[in-house]
N, C-alpha and C positions, 0 to 999 in steps of 0.2 A: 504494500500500500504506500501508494508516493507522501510524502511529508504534507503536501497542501490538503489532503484528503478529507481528514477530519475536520481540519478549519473549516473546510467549504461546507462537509455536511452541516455543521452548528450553526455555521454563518444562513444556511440553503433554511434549518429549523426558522432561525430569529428572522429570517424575510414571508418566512410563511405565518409565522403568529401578529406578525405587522400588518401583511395583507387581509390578510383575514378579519382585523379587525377595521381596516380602510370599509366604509360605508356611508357614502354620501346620502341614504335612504334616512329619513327625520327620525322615522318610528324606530331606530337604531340608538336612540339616545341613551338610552336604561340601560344599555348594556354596556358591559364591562370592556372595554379596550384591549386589557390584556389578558382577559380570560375568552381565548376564542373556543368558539362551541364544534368546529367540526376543522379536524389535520388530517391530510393526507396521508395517507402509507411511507412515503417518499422521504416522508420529515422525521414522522414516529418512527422507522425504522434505525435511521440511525445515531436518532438519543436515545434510543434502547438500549441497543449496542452498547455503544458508548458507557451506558450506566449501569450492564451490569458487568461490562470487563471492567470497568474503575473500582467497582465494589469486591468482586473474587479474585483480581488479579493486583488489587490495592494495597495501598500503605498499612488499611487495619486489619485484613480479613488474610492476605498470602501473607505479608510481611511481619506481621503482630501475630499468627495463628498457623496457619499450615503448613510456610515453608520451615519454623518453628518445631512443628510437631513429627514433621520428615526427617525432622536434624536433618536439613539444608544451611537453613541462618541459626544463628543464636543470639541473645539479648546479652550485652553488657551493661547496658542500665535497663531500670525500670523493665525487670524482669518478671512480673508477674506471670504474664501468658507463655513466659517460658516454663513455668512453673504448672504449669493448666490452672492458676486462679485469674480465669476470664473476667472481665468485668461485665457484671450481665446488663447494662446500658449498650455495651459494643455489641452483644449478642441483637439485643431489640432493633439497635439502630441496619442489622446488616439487614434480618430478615424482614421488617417494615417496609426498606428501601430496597431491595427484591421483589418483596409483591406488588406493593405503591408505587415501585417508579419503573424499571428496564422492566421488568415482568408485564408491566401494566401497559406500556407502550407496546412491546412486543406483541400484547394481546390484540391491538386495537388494530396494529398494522396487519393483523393475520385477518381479519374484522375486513379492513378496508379494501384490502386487495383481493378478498373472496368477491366482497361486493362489485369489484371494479374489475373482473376476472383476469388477473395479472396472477396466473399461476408460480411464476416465476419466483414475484416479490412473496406469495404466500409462501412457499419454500422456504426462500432464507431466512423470514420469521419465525416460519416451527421448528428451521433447524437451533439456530440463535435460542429460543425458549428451551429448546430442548437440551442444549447443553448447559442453560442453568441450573435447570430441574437435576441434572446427572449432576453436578456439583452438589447442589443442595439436598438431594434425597441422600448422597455417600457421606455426608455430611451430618446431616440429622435423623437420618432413616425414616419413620414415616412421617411426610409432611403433605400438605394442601397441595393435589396435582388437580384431580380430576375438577374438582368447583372453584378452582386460584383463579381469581381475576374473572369470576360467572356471573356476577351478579352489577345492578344497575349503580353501587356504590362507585366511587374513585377508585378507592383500594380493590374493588369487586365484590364479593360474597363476605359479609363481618362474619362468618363462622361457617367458612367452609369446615367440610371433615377432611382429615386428613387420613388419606388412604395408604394402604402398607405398601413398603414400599417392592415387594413382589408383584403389586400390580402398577407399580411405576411405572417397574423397566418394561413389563410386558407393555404397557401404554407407550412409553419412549421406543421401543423399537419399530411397533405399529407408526408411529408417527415418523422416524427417519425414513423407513420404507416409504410413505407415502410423499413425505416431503424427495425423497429422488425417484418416486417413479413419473412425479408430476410434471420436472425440471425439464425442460426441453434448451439444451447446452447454447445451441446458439440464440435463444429467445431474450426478448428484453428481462432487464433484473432492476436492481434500484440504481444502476449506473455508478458516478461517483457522487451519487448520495450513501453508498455502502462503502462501511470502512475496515472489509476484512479483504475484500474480492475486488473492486470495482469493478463491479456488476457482470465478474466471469462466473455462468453460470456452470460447465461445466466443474470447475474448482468447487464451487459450492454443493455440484453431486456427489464429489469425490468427499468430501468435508461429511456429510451426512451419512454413507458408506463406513465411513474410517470412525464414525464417533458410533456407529453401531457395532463395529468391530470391538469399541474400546469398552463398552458395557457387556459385549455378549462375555469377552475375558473374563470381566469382574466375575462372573458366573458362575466359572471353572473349577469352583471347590463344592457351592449350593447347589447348582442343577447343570454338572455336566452335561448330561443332552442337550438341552434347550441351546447350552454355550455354544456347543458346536453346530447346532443349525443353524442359530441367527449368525455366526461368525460365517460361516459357510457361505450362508446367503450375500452378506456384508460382500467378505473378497469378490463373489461372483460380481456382484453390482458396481465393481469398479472404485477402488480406496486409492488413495493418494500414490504417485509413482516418482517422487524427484522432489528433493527439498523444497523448491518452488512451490508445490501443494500445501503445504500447511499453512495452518489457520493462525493467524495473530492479525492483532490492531497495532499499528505504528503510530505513536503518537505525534503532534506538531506542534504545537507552540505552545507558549503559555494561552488561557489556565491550565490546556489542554494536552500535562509532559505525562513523560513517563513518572511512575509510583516510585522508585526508588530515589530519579533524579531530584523530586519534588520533597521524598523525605529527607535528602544528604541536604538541601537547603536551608534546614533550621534544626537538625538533629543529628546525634550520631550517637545511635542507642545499638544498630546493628553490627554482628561482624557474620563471617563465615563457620558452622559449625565444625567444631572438631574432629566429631565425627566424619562428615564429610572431606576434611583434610588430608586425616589422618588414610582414610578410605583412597583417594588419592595417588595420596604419595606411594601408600604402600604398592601400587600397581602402575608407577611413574608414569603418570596420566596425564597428558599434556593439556588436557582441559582447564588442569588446577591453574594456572597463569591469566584463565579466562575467567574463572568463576570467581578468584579470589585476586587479590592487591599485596606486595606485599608490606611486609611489614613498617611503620615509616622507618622504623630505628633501623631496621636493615638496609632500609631505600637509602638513610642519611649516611649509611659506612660506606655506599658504592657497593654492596650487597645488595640479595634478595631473600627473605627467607617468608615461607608461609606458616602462621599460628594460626588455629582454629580454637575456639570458644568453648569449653565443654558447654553442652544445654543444662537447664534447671537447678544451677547455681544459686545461691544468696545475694543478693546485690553487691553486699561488701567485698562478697568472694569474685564474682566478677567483674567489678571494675577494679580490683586489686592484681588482674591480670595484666593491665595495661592499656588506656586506650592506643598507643604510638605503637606497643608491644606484640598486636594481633591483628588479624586479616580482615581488610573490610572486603564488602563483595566486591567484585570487578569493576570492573573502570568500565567497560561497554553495558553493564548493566545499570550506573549511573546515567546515560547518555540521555540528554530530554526526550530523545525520541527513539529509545530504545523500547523492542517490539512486551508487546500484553500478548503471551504464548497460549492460542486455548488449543492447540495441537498440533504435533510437527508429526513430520514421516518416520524420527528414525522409531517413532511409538508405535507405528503401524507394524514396522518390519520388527522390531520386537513384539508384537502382538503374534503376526506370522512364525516368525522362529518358535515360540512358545506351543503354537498352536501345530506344527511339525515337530517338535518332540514329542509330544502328546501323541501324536497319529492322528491327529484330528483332518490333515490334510497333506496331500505329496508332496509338499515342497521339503527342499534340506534343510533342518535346521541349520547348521554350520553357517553355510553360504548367508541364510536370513540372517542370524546373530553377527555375522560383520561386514555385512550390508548395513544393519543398524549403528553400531558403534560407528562406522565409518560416515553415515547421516551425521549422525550427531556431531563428532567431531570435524566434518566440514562445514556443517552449519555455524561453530564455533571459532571457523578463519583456519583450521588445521592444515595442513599442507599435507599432500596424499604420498607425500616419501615418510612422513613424522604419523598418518593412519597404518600403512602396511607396516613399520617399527612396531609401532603398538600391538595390534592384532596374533603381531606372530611371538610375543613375549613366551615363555611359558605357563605367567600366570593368567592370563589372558586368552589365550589361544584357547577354541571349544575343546569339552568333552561332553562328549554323549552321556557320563556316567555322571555329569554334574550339570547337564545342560540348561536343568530348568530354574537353579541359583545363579547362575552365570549370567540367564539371560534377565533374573529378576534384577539382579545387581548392575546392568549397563543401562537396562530401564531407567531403573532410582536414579542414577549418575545421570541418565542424559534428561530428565524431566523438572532437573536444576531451573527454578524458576516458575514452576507451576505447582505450588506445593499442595494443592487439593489431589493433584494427581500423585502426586510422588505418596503422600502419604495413605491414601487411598491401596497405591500400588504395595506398602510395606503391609496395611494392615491384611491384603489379599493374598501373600506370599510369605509373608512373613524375615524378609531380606531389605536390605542388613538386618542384621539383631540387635533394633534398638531397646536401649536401657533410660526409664525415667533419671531424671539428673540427680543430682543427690538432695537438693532440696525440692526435689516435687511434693506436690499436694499427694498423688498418686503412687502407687507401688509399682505401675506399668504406665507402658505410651497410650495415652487419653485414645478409645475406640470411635468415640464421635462425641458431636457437640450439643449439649443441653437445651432443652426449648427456651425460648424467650419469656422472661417473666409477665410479659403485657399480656401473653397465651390465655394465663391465666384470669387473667381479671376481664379478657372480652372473647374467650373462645374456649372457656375451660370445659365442655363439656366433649368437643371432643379432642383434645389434648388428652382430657383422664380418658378416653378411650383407646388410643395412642399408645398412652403409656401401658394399659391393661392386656395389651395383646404387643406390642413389642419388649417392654421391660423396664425398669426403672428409667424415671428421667436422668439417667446419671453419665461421667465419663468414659464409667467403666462399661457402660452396654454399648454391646456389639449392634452393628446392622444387621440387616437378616441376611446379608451374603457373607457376610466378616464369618468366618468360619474358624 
C-alpha cells in the first residue's frame, strides 16, 4: 500500500461527511451538520479498517498485551500487563471500540454494498470483519458474533448473546468461503479508498483463502477433521503465492503513523523479550539485527550487543536492568510508516508444511518449512546467500522426527509483530515453552482474556451464560480449541 493511501482514504471519509451534510434544501435546518444520516461503503470501509488494525495491531492491545504475552516485547517500566494484571478500563475501552467503531462501520459497509450490488466491496468487508472476529473470538473465546452490530442501536444489539465460539469459526469459514466465491478478480473493489489492497481484488481472494487456512490450523488438536477439510478447501481456492500477497496496512503521516513509531515519541517502556533473544541467538538468526536495536552502551563502545528483557519482572527488577543496557525493538519497526501485519505468506507456507507433516496433504514438508523461513527472512531485507546459511545450519535444517516443533518454532519467530497471532500460535502448539515471569499474577502464560466489566452491568445475562458453558471468567481458561 503506497504511503499516500490512507491519507487519501480519511481525507476521501472527511469530504464525504462534509458533502453530505452540504444542503441548500430550508427544511434541512434541524439537522445536525456533522452528524450525517447516510455514508457510502466507499468511506465506511476504510475507517473500519483503519480502526480496527489501530486497535489489534496498536500501542494498547499488540504492544501493552499480546506481543507481551508471546514473549515477543517485554515491559521495563510500568509492567503490569507484563505481569497479566490488565487494567480492566483497557479491556472495556478495546472491546466497546470493536463493536462501536471498525466493527460497526464494517457492518454498514457490508449493508451498503449489498444494497448497491458491488459484490466486490461486500467481500472485502466480510473478509476485514472477519479477521476481527478471528482475533477476538482466540482472544476471549465466546463473544457477540452472530447478533454484533444487528440491531437499530449505534453500537447495534445492547445484549447480543454471545455465541460459542465452535460456532464462530464454523460461521467465519462459511463466510471466507462466501466472501471468495463472490470476488470476481478483475471486478471493481473500493479502489484507493482500500488500505490493504488498492482495490486488487484478486489479493483480497487470496487474503480470505489464507485466513481460512489460518483458523482451519487452529483446529488441528479440537477437530482434526473438520481442520483438514476447511484447510483442504482453503489451498484449493487459491492462498497467497509470493510475499507481495500478504495482508498489512502501511501507515502515512501523522495522526495516521505506525503504533510503535507513535509510542517511541513520548515513551520508552518497551524492549525486546529475552526470551525471544535468547531464542535467536541461540540458532544465529539473522532476523535478530531486524527485530531488535542494539544495545546503546554497546552502540556507544563501537560495539553491538543484543539484551533481551526477561517478561513478568517487578518494576524495580526491570528497570534495574538498564534502560541504555537492553534491546529496544528494531529500528524498521519504529518507522512512521512501518507496515500493521494482519498476514504475510511465510504463515501460509508454515500453515502448508504443518499440514504435510501431518499427511493432511502431498506437498513436502521440508521444501514448505524453508520456503517459509526463507518468506520470512526476505520479507525482513535478508539476503538469499545469509537465507541458504541459515537453512542449512544443523540446528535448523528439517527433521521429519521433529518436524512439527521446528515448524511451530519459525512460525512464532516469523509472526514477530502480530502478537494475537504469535501467541494464539504458542497457546495451539505449545512452542517455545513459555514460563510466567517471576513476578506474575499467574502460575502459567495467561490462556485468554477476561470479559469486560461494562458486560456486566449492560449485558450480564448473557455473559453468565458464556461463562456457564465455557468456564470461568478467568486467565486461566482455555478456549474451546486451546487444547
Amino acid at each position: 500500500m503506497t504511503s499516500r493511501k490512507l491519507a487519501t482514504a480519511v481525507t476521501g471519509l472527511t469530504l464525504a461527511l462534509g458533502v453530505s451534510a452540504c444542503d441548500n434544501d430550508l427544511t434541512s435546518i434541524n439537522q445536525n451538520p456533522n452528524g450525517p444520516t447516510d455514508v457510502a461503503a466507499e468511506y465506511l470501509f476504510p475507517q473500519g479498517v483503519t480502526s480496527v488494525v489501530a486497535t489489534l495491531r496498536g500501542t494498547g492491545f499488540d504492544m501493552t498485551m499480546t506481543s507481551l504475552w508471546a514473549q515477543h516485547y517485554a515491559k521495563i517500566q510500568y509492567v503490569d500487563e507484563d505481569r497479566y494484571d490488565i487494567r480492566p478500563g483497557s479491556i472495556d475501552a478495546w472491546w466497546s471500540g470493536l463493536y462501536s467503531g471498525g466493527l460497526q462501520d464494517l457492518k454498514q459497509a457490508v449493508d451498503k454494498a449489498t444494497a448497491a450490488n458491488k459484490p466486490n466491496q461486500v467481500a472485502a468487508s466480510q473478509i476485514m470483519r472477519t479477521w476481527t472476529f478471528g482475533v477476538m473470538t482466540d482472544l476471549w473465546g465466546d463473544i457477540p458474533y452472530s447478533e454484533a452490530n444487528a440491531g437499530d442501536a449505534a453500537d447495534g444489539t445492547t445484549t447480543p448473546k454471545y455465541d460459542r465460539q465452535q460456532d464462530i469459526y464454523t460461521g467465519m469459514f462459511a463466510t471466507l468461503k462466501d466472501a471468495s466465491d463472490k470476488i470476481t478478480a478483475g471486478g471493481a473493489g473500493f479502489g484507493n479508498a482500500d488500505p490493504i489492497y488498492d482495490g486488487d481484488m484478486a489479493r483480497w481472494k487470496k487474503f480470505a483463502n489464507s485466513l481460512r487456512a489460518r483458523y482451519a490450523m487452529r483446529l488441528s488438536k479440537r477437530d482434526p477433521t473438520a481442520a483438514r477439510a476447511q484447510l483442504t478447501a482453503a489451498l484449493a481456492a487459491g492462498v497467497f503465492t509470493s510475499n507481495d500477497d500478504g495482508a498489512a496496512l502501511t501507515w502515512s503521516a501523522e495522526p495516521n503513523v505506525a503504533p510503535i513509531y507513535n509510542n517511541a515519541k513520548t515513551r520508552d517502556d518497551h524492549r525486546v523479550s529475552k526470551t525471544l533473544v535468547d531464542t535467536l541467538k541461540s540458532l544465529s538468526d539473522p532476523r535478530l539485527a531486524v527485530y531488535a536495536q542494539c544495545t546503546a552502551v554497546s552502540a556507544a563502545a563501537g560495539g553491538c550487543d543484543y539484551i533481551g528483557v526477561p517478561n513478568g519482572l517487578t518494576s524495580p527488577a526491570a528497570i534495574a536492568l538498564g534502560l541504555t543496557k537492553t534491546s529496544k525493538i528494531g529500528k524498521v519497526f519504529h518507522a512512521a510508516q512501518a507496515p500493521s501485519w494482519l498476514m504475510d505468506y511465510a504463515e501460509v507456507l508454515f500453515i502448508q508444511a504443518e499440514a504435510a507433516q501431518r499427511g493432511w496433504t502431498a506437498g513436502n514438508a521440508a521444501t514448505l518449512y524453508n520456503a517459509g523461513i526463507a518468506a520470512s527472512l526476505s520479507q525482513n531485507g535478508v539476503s538469499a546467500s545469509a537465507i541458504a546459511a541459515y537453512v542449512a545450519q544443523p540446528k535448523v535444517a528439517y527433521s521429519a522426527a521433529t518436524g512439527l516443533t521446528q515448524i511451530a518454532l519459525q512460525k512464532w519467530i516469523a509472526l514477530y509483530g502480530q502478537g494475537s497471532e504469535a501467541w494464539a500460535e504458542y497457546r495451539r502448539t505449545g512452542v517455545p515453552s513459555l514460563k510466567a515471569g517471576p513476578a506474575a499474577i499467574l502460575p502459567t502464560v495467561a490462556r485468554r482474556l477476561t470479559y469486560p466489566l461494562s458486560e456486566q452491568s449492560f449485558n450480564k445475562a448473557a455473559r453468565d451464560a458464556a461463562i456457564a458453558t465455557q468456564g470461568a471468567d478467568a486467565l486461566t481458561t482455555r478456549v474451546w480449541w486451546d487444547m
